[in-house]
C-alpha positions as CSV (number, residue, x, y, z in Angstrom):
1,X,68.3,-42.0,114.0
2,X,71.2,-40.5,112.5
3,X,73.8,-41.1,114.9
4,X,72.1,-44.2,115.8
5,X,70.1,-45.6,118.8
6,X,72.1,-45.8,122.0
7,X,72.5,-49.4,123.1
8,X,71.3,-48.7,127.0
9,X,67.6,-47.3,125.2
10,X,67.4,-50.4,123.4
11,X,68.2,-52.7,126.3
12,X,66.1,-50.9,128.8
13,X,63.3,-51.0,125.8
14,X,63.8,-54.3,125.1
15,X,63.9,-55.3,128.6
16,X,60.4,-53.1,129.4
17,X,58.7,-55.6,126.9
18,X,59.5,-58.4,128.6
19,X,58.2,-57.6,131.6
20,X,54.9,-56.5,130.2
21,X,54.6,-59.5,128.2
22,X,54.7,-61.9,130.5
23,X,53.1,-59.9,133.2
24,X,49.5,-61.4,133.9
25,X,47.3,-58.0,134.5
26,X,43.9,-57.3,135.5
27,X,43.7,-55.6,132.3
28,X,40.1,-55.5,132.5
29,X,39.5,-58.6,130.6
30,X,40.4,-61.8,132.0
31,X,43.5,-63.5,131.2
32,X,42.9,-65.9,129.1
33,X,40.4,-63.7,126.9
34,X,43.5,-61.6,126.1
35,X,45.7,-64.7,125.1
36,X,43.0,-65.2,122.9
37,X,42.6,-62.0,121.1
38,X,46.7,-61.8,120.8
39,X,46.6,-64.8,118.9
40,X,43.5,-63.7,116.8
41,X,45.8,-62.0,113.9
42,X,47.8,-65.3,113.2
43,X,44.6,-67.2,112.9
44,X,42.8,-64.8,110.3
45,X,46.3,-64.8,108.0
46,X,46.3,-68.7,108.8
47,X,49.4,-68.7,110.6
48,X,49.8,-70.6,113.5
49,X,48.6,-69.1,116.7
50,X,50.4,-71.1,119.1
51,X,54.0,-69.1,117.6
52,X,52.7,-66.1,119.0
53,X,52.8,-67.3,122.4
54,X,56.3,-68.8,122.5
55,X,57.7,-65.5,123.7
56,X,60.9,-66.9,124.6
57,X,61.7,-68.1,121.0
58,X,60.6,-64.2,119.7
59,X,62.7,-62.5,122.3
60,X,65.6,-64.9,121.4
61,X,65.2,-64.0,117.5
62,X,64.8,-60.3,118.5
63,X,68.1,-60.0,120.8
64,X,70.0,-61.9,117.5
65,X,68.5,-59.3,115.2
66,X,69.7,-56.6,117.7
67,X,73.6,-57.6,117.8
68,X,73.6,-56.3,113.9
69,X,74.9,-53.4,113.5
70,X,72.5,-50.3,113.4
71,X,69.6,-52.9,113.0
72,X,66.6,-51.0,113.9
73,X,67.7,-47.6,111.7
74,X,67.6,-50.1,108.8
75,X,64.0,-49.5,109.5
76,X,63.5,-45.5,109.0
């Protein structure tokens, strides 16, 4: 963390997510069960639910958070 995260890790990361967020997997549960227990935190903090599943609008906000300089060591 010192000398900072290497912008190809955090692409590649970033990029991994995606894919496994919009992937529709035989998880073990079907789909829509799972939509429905990833929106289950928003709903018991009375947020709404539906944000959670507007992934575009979250990757959007998380790639602009990215461009700032040494944003995620901010976090150690």
């Amino acid at each position: 963390m010192e000398n900072g995260v290497s912008k190809d890790v955090i692409d590649s990361s970033v990029h991994q997510l995606e894919i496994k967020q919009r992937e529709v997997s035989g998880s073990g549960m079907p789909y829509g069960l799972e939509l429905m227990l990833g929106c289950l935190p928003a709903c018991i903090h009375r947020d709404d639910p539906l944000e959670i599943l507007d992934l575009d609008k979250s990757f959007t906000q998380l790639k602009e958070n990215l461009k700032t300089e040494r944003y995620l060591e901010k976090f150690n």
